[in-house]
C-alpha positions as CSV (number, residue, x, y, z in Angstrom):
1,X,-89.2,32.9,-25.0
2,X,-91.7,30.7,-23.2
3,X,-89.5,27.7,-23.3
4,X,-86.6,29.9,-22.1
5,X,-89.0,31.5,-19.4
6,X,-90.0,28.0,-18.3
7,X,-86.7,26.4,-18.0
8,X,-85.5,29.1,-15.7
9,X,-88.8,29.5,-13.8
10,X,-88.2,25.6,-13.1
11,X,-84.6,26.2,-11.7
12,X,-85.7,28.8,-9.8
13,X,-88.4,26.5,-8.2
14,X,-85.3,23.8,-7.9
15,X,-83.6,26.6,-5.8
16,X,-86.3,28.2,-3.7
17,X,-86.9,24.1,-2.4
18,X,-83.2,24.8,-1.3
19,X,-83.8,28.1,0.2
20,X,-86.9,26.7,2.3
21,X,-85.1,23.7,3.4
22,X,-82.3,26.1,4.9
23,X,-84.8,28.9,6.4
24,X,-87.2,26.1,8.3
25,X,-84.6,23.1,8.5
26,X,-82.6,22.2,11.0
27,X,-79.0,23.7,10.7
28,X,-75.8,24.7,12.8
29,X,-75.8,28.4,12.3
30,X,-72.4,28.9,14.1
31,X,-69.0,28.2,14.1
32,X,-67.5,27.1,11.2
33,X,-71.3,25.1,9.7
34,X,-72.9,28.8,10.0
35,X,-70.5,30.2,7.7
36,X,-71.2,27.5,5.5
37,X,-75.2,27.9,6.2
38,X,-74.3,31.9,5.1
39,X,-73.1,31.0,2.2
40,X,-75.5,28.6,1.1
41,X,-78.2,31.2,1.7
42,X,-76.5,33.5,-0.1
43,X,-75.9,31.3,-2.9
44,X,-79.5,30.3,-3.0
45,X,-80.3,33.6,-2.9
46,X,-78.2,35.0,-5.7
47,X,-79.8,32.1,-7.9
48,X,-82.9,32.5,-7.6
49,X,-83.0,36.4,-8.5
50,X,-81.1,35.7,-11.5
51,X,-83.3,32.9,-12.5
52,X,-86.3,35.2,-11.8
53,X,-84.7,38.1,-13.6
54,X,-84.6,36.0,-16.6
55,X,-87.9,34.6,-16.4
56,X,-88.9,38.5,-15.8
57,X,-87.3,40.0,-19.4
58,X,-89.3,36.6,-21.2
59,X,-92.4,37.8,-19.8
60,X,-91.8,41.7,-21.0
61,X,-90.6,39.9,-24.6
62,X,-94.2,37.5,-24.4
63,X,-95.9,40.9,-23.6
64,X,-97.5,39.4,-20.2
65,X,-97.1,42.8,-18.7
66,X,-99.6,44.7,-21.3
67,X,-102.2,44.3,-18.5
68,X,-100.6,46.8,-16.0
69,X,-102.4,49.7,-18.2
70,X,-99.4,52.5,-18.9
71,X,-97.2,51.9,-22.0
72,X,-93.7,52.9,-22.9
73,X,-91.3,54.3,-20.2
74,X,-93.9,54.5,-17.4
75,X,-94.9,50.9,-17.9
76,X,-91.2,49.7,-17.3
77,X,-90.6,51.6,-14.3
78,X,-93.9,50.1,-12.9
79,X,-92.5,46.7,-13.9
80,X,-89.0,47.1,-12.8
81,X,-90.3,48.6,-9.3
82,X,-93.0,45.8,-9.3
83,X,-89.8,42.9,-9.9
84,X,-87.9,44.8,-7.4
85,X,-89.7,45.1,-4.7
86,X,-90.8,41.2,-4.6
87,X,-87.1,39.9,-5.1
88,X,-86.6,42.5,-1.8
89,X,-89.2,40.4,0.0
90,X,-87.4,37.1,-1.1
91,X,-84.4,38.2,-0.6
92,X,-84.7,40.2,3.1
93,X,-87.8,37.7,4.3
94,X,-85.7,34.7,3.6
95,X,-82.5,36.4,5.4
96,X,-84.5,36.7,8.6
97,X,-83.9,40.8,8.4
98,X,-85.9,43.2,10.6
99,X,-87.5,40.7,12.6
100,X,-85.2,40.7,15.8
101,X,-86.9,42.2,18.5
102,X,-90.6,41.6,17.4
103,X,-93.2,40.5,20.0
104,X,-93.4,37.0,19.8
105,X,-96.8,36.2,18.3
106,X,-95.6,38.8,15.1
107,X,-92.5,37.2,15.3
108,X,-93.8,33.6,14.6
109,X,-96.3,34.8,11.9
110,X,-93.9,36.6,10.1
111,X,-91.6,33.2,10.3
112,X,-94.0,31.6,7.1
113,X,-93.6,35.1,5.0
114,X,-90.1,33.9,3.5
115,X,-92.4,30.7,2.2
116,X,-95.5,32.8,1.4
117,X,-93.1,35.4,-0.2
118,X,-91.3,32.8,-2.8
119,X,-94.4,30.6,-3.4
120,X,-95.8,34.1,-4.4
121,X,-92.6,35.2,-7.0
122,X,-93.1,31.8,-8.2
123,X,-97.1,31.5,-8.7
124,X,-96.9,35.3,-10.4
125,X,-94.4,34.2,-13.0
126,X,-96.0,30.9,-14.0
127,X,-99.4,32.5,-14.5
128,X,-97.7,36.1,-16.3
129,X,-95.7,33.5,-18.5
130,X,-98.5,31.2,-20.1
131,X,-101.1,33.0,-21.4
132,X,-103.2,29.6,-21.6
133,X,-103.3,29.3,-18.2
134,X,-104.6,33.2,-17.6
135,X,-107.4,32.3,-19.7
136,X,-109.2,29.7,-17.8
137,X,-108.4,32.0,-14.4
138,X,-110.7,35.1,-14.0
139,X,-108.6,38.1,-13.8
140,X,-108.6,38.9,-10.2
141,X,-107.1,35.5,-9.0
142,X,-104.1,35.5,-11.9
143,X,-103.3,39.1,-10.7
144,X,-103.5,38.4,-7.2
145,X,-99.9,36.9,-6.6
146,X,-97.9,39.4,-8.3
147,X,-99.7,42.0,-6.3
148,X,-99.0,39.5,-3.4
149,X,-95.6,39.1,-4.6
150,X,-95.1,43.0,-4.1
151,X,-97.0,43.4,-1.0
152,X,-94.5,41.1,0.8
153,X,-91.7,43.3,-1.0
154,X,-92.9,45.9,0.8
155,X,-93.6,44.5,4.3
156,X,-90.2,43.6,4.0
157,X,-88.9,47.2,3.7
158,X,-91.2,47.9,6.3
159,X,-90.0,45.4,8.7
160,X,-86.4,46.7,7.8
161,X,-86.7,50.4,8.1
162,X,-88.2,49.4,11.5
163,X,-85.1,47.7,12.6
164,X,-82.8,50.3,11.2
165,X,-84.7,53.3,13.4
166,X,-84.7,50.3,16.4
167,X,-81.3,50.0,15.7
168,X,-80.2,53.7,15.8
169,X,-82.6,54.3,18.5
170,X,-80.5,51.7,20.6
171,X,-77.1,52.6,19.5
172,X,-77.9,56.1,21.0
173,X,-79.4,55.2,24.1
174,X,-76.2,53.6,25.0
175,X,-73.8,56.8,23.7
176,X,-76.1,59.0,25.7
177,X,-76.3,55.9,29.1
178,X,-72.2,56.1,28.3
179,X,-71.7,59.8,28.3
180,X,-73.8,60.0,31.4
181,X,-71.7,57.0,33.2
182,X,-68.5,58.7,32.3
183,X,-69.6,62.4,33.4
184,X,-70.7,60.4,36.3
185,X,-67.6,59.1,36.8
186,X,-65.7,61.9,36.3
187,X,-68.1,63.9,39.4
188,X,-67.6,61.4,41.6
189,X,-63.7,61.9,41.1
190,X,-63.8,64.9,41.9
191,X,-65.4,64.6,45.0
192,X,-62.4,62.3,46.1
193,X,-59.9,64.9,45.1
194,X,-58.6,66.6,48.5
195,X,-58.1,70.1,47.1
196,X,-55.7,70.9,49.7
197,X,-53.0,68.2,48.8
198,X,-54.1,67.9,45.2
199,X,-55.8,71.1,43.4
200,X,-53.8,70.3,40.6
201,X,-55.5,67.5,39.5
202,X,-59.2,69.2,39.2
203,X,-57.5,72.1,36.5
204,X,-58.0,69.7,34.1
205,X,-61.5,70.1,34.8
206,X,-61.9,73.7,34.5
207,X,-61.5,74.3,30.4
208,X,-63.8,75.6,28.5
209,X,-64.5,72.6,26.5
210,X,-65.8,70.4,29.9
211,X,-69.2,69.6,30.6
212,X,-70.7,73.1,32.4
213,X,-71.8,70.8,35.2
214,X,-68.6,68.8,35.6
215,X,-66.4,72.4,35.2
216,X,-68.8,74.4,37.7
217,X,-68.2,71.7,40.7
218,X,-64.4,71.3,39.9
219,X,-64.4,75.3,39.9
220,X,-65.7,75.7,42.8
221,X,-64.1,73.0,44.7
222,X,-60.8,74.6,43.7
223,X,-62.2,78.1,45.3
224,X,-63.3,76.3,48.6
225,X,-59.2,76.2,49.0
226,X,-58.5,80.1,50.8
227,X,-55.5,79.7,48.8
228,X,-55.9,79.0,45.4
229,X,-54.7,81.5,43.9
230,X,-51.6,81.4,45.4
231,X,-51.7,77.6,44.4
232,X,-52.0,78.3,40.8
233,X,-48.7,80.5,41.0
234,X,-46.6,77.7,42.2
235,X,-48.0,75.4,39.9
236,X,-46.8,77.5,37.4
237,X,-43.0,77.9,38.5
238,X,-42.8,73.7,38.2
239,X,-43.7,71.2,36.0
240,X,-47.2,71.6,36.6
241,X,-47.7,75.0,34.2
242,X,-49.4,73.2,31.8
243,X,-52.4,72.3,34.1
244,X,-52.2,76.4,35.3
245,X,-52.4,77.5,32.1
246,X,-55.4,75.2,31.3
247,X,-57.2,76.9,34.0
248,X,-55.9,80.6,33.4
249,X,-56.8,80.4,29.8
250,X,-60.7,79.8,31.1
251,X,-61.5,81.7,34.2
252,X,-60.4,84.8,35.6
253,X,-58.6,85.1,38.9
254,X,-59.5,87.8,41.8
255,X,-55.6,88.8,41.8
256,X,-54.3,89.4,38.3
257,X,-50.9,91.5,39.1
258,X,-49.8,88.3,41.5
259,X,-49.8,86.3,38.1
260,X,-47.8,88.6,35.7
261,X,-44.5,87.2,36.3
262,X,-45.4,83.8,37.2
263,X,-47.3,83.4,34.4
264,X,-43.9,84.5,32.0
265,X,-42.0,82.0,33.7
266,X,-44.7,79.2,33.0
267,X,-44.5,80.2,29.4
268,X,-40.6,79.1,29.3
269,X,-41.6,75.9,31.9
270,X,-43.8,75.3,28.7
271,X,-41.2,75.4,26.4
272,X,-39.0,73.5,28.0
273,X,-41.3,70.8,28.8
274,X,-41.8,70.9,24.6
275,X,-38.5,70.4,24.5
276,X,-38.4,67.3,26.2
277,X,-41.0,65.9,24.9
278,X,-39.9,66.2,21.2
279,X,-36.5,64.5,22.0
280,X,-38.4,61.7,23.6
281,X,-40.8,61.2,20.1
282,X,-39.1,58.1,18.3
283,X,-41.4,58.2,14.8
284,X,-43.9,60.5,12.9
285,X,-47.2,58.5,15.1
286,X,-46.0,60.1,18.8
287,X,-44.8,63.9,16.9
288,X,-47.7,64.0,14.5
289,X,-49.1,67.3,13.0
290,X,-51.7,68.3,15.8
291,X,-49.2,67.5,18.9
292,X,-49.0,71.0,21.5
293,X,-51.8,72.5,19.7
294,X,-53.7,72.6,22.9
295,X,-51.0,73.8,25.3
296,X,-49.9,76.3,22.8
297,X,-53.3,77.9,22.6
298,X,-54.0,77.9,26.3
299,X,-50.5,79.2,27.1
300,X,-51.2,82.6,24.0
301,X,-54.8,82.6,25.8
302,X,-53.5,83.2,29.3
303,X,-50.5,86.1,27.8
304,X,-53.3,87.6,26.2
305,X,-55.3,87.9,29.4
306,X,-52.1,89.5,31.2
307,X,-51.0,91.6,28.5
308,X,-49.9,95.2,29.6
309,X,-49.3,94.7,32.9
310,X,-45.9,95.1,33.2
311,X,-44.5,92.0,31.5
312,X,-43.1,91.7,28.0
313,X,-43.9,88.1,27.1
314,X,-42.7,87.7,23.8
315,X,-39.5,86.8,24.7
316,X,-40.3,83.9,26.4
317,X,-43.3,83.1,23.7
318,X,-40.7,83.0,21.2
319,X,-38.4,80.5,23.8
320,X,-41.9,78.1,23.3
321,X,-41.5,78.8,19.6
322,X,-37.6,77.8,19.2
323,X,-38.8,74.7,21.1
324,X,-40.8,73.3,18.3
325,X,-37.5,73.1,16.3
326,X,-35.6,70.6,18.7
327,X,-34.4,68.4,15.7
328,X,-35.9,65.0,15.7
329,X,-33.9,61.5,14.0
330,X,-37.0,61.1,11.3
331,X,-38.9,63.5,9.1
332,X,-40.6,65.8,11.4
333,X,-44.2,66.8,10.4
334,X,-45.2,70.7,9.7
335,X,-46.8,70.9,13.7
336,X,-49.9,73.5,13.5
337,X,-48.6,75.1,16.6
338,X,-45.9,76.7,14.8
339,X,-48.2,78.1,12.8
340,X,-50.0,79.5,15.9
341,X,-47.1,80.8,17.0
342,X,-45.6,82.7,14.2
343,X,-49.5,84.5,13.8
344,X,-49.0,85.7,17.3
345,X,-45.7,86.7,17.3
346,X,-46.6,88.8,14.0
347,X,-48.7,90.5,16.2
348,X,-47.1,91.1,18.7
């Protein structure tokens, strides 16, 4: 097993000369060469732990791991963590990993670790593999590299763990600096909206769902109009109901009896807009399963609100219900909203 330990522990110096050449040589790392540099590393890479995994089971067979004190089971999983952990600092040290966005002094010391961190691997092995050599070396300084070997195993997980909380710690800085642009955007939209021509377009603004902030200025922007109210009933006798209903469903309104009726005939503007829109679907990607969940359940949340007051609306709630059934040229998928619907109208 020596001989066999040997022979690989030479390849795998043969390789790691490789490996250095392409971490501190001079090399096109992009385009088409740093594919090929990627590989090569890889490669390299791949080599050399198998190599070393080889030269690692000849030591365990020459017993050159009797030293680390536990036996049986324990001993192993000291070894195999031990092997582990210094292939990791090979393998990440040699890749470069974790050390983008280090100050630059740390940055060119932890450049030589890749070298230190294979010369280590490599000194460990020799000395665990040939008991003659151990002999003439006092025990502290044969030891020293594996321990070495690990330490830069672990500085390497180190050094990666850092960059992965970096990392996340970026990636969510820019989410949370993108929210904020685009609630920003949205506030500043509102303030060009002139709610006297175009109330309309600041309902959308009003669900439940919106940013408090964001709803609370389009809200009351809407009520700065005297006539609001009187607003949101037109805009429920046209093609606008939708956006009505979005608000309705939400907020309450000073004048609920000027609604009752308006808010029946918004229901069959709904359904009829439905209508419409399933004849205009062309495959199962534009009428998919979700599609008129929302406006169903603002338009049942607004009914519910005016409920008893004078207006029976399941008629027209079962007009949005037939409307689901305009037939379609391809499979047509089982939409939630019927589902919604038929619950209500069991109800009621």
């Amino acid at each position: 097993m020596t001989i066999l330990g040997n022979l690989f522990l030479g390849i795998a110096a043969l390789v790691s000369i490789l490996l250095i050449n392409l971490i501190y040589g001079h090399h096109n790392r992009s385009g088409d060469a740093g594919v090929g540099y990627a590989w090569s590393m890889l490669t390299g890479i791949a080599a050399f732990v198998v190599c070393m995994s080889i030269v690692a089971i000849s030591i365990g067979v020459k017993g050159g791991y009797a030293w680390v004190g536990s036996s049986g089971v324990m001993r192993t999983v000291w070894v195999l963590g031990g092997f582990v952990l210094s292939m990791l600092g090979v393998v990440f040290l040699s890749m470069g990993e974790g050390m983008g966005g280090l100050p630059r002094f740390l940055y060119q010391i932890m450049k030589s670790t890749p070298l230190l961190a294979i010369l280590s691997v490599l000194a460990s092995a020799l000395l665990l593999l040939n008991e003659p050599l151990r002999a003439i070396l006092p025990t502290f300084v044969w030891r020293l590299p594996t321990f070495t070997a690990i330490g830069f195993g672990i500085v390497a997980m180190g050094f990666i763990l850092a960059a992965k909380v970096r990392n996340n710690a970026a990636i969510a800085k820019a989410a949370t600096e993108s929210a904020d642009n685009f609630l920003q955007g949205q506030l500043n939209y509102v303030d060009t909206i002139d709610v006297m021509k175009d109330m309309v377009f600041l309902l959308v603004y009003t669900d439940a769902n919106q940013n408090m902030t964001l709803r609370e200025k389009a809200l009351a922007k809407i009520k700065s109009r005297p006539d609001w109210q009187e607003e949101l009933v037109r805009r429920l006798q046209n093609d606008w109901a939708p956006e009505a209903f979005t608000f309705l469903a939400s907020n309450e309104v000073d004048d609920k009896a000027m609604f009752v009726e308006p808010v029946r005939q918004g229901v069959l503007i709904q359904a009829r807009l439905v209508r419409e829109n399933i004849r205009q679907c062309r495959d199962k990607y534009s009428l998919y399963q979700g599609k008129f969940t929302w406006e169903v359940d603002r338009v049942l949340r607004t009914v519910d609100k005016f409920q008893g007051m004078g207006a029976d609306y399941r008629p027209a709630v079962q007009e949005l219900r037939k409307a689901l059934d305009q037939p379609v040229s391809f499979e047509k998928p089982k939409l939630t909203a019927k589902t919604i619907l038929d619950k209500w109208l069991e109800k009621h």
